[in-house]
Backbone as ProteinMPNN parsed JSONL, in Angstrom:
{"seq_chain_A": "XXXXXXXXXXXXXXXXXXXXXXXXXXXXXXXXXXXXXXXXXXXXXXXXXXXXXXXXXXXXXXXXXXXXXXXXXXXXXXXXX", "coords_chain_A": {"N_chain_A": [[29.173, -18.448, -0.948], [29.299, -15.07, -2.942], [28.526, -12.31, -2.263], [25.872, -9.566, -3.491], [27.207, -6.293, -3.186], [26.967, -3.739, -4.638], [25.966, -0.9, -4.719], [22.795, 0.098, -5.468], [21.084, 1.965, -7.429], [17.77, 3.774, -7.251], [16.871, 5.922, -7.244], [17.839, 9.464, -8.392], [18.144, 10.51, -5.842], [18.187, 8.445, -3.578], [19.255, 5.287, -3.044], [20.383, 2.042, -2.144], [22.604, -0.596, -0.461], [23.496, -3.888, 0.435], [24.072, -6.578, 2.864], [25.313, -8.965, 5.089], [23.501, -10.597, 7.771], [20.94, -8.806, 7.818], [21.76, -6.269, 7.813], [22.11, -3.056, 5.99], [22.621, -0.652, 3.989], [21.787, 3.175, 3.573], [21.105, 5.323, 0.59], [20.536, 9.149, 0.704], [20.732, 10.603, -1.413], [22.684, 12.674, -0.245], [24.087, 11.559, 2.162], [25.289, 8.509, 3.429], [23.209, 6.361, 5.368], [23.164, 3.873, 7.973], [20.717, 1.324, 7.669], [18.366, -1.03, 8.963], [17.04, -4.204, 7.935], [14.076, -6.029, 8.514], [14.295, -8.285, 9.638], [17.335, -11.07, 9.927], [18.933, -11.286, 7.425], [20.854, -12.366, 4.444], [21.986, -10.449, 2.032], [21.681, -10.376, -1.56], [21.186, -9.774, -3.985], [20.089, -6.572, -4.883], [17.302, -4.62, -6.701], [16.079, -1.19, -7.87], [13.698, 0.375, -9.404], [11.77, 2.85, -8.888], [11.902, 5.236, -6.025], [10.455, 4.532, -4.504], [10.202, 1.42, -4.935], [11.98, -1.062, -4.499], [13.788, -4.035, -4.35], [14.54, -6.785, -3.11], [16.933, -9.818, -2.916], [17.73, -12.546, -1.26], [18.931, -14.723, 1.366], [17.232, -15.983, 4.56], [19.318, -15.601, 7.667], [21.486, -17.857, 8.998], [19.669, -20.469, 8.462], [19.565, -23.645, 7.766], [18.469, -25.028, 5.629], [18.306, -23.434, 3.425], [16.701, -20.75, 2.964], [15.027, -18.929, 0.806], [14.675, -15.755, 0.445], [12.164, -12.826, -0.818], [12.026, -9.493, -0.618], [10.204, -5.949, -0.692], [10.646, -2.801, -0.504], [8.596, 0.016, -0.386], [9.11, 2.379, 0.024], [8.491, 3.345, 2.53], [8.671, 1.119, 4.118], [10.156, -2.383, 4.146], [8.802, -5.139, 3.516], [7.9, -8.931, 2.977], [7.588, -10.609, 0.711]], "CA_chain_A": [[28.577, -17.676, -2.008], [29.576, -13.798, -3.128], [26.776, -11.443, -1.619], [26.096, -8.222, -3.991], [27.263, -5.031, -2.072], [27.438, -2.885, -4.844], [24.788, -0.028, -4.204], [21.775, 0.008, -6.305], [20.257, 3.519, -7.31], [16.41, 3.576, -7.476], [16.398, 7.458, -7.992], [19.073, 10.303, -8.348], [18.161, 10.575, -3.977], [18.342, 7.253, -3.765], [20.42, 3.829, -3.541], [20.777, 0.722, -1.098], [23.969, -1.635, -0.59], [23.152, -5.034, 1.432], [25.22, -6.835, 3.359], [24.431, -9.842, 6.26], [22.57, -9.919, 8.66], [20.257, -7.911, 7.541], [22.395, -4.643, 7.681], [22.158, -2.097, 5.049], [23.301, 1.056, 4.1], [20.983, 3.844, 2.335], [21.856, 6.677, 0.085], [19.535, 10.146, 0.4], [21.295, 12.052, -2.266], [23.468, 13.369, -0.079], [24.931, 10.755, 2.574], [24.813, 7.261, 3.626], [23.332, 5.805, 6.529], [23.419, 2.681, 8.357], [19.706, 0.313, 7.938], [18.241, -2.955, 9.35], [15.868, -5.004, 7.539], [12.754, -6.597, 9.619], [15.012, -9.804, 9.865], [18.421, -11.03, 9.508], [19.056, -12.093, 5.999], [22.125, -12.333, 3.846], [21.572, -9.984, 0.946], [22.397, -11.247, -2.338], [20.733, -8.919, -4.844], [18.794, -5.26, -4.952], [16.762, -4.268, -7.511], [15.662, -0.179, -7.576], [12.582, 0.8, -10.36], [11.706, 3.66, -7.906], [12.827, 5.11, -4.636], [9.717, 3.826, -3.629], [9.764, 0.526, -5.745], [12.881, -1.348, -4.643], [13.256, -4.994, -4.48], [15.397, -7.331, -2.331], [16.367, -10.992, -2.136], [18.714, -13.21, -0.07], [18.586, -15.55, 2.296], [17.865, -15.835, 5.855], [20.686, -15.903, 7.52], [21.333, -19.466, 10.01], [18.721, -21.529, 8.276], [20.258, -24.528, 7.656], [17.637, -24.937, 4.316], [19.261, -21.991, 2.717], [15.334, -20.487, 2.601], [15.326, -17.667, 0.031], [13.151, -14.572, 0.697], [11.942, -11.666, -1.493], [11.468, -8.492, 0.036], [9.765, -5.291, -1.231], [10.597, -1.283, 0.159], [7.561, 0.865, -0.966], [9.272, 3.971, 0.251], [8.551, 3.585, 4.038], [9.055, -0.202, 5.086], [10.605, -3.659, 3.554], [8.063, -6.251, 3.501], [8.399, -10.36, 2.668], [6.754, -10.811, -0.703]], "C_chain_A": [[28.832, -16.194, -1.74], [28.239, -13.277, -2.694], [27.006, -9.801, -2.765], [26.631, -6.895, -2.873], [27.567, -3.59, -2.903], [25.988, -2.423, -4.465], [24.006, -0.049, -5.624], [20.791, 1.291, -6.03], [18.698, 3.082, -7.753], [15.976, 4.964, -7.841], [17.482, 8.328, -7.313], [19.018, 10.472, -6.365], [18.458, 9.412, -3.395], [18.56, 5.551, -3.632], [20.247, 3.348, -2.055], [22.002, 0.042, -1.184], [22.847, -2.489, 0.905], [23.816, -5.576, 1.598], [24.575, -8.234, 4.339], [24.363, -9.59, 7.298], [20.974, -9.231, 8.927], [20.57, -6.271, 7.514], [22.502, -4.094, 6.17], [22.538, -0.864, 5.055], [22.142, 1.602, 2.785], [21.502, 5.072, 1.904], [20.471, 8.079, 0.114], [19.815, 10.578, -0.148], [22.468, 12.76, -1.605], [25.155, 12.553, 1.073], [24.469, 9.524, 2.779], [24.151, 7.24, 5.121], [22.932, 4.708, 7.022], [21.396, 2.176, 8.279], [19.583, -0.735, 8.08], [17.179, -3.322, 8.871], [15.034, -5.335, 8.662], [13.756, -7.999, 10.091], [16.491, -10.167, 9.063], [18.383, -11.953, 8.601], [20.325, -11.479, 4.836], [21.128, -11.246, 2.442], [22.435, -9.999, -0.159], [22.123, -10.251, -3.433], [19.718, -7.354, -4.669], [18.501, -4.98, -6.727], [15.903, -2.925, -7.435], [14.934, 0.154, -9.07], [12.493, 2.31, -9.804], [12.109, 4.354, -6.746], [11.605, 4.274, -4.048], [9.075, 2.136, -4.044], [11.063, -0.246, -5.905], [12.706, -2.782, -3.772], [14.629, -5.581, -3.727], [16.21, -9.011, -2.307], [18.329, -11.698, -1.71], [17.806, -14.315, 0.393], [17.984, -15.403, 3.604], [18.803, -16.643, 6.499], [20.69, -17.029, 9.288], [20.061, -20.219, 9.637], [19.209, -22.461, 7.054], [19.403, -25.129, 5.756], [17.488, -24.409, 3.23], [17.575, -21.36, 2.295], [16.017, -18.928, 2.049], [14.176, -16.637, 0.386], [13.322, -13.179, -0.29], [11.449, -10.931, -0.631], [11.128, -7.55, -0.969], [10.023, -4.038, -0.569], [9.389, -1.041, -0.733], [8.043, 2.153, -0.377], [9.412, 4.282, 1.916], [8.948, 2.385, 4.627], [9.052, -1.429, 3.861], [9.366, -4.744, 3.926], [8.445, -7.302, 2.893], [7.217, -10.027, 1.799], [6.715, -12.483, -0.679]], "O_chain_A": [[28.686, -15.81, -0.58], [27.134, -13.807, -2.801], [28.032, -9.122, -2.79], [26.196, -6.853, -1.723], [28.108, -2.604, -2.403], [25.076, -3.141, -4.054], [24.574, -0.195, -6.707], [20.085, 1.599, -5.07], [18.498, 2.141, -8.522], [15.0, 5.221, -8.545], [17.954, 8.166, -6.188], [20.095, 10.53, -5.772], [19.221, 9.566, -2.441], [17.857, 4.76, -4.26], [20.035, 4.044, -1.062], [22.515, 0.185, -2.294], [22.051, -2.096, 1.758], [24.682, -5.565, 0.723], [23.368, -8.464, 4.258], [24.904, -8.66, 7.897], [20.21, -9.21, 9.892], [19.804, -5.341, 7.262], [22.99, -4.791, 5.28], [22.747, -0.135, 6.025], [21.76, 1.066, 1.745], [22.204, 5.805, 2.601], [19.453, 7.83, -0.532], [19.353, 11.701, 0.056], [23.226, 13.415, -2.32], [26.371, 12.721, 0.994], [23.325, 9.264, 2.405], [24.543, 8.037, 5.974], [21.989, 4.33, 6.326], [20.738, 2.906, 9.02], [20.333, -1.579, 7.59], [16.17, -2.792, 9.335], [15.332, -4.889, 9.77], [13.545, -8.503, 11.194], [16.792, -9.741, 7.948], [17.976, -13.108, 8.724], [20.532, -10.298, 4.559], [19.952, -11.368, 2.099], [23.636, -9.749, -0.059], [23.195, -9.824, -3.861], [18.558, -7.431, -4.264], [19.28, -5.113, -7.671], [14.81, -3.179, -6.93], [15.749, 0.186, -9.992], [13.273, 3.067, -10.381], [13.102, 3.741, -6.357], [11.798, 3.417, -3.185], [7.989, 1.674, -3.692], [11.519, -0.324, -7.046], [11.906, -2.91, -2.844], [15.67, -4.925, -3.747], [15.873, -9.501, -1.229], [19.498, -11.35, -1.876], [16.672, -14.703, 0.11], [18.31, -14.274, 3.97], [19.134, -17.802, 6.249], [20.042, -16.859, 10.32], [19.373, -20.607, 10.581], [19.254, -22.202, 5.852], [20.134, -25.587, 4.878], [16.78, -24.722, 2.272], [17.273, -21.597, 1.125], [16.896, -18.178, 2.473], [12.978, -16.872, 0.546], [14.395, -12.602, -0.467], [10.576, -11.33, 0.14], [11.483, -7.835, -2.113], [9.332, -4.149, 0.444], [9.16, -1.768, -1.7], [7.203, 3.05, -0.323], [10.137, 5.118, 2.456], [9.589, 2.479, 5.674], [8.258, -1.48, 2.922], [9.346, -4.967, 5.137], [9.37, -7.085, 2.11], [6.202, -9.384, 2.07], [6.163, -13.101, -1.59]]}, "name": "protein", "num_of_chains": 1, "seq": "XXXXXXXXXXXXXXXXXXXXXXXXXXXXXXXXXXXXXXXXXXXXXXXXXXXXXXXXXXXXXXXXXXXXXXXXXXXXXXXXX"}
């Protein structure tokens, strides 16, 4: 299965790309830089409302059950919804 990786703006400062693993990349407006989720999980989709209102989901990644997980940023930290 294709994993999204295009970047997803949540506000002109901004944007995420996801990748597996749990590796990410974030945008501040001005450059990128490298982030890690709480846990390694394939990322399949972002969804940005906010910078502080951005939405996540995938898999985690080696579970043979293909378990899907929603995450949530609020601005400071990704949480499992």
């Amino acid at each position: 299965m294709a994993w999204d990786t295009r970047p997803r703006l949540s506000a002109a400062t901004s944007a995420w790309a996801g990748g597996l693993d749990g590796k990410m990349l974030r945008w501040n407006g001005k450059a990128w830089s490298k982030a890690q989720f709480p846990s390694a999980v394939e990322i399949y989709g972002l969804a940005g409302v906010t910078a502080a209102n951005v939405w996540a989901v995938g898999n985690i990644t080696g579970v043979i059950n293909n378990e899907g997980v929603i995450y949530h940023w609020n601005g400071k930290t990704w949480a499992r919804s």
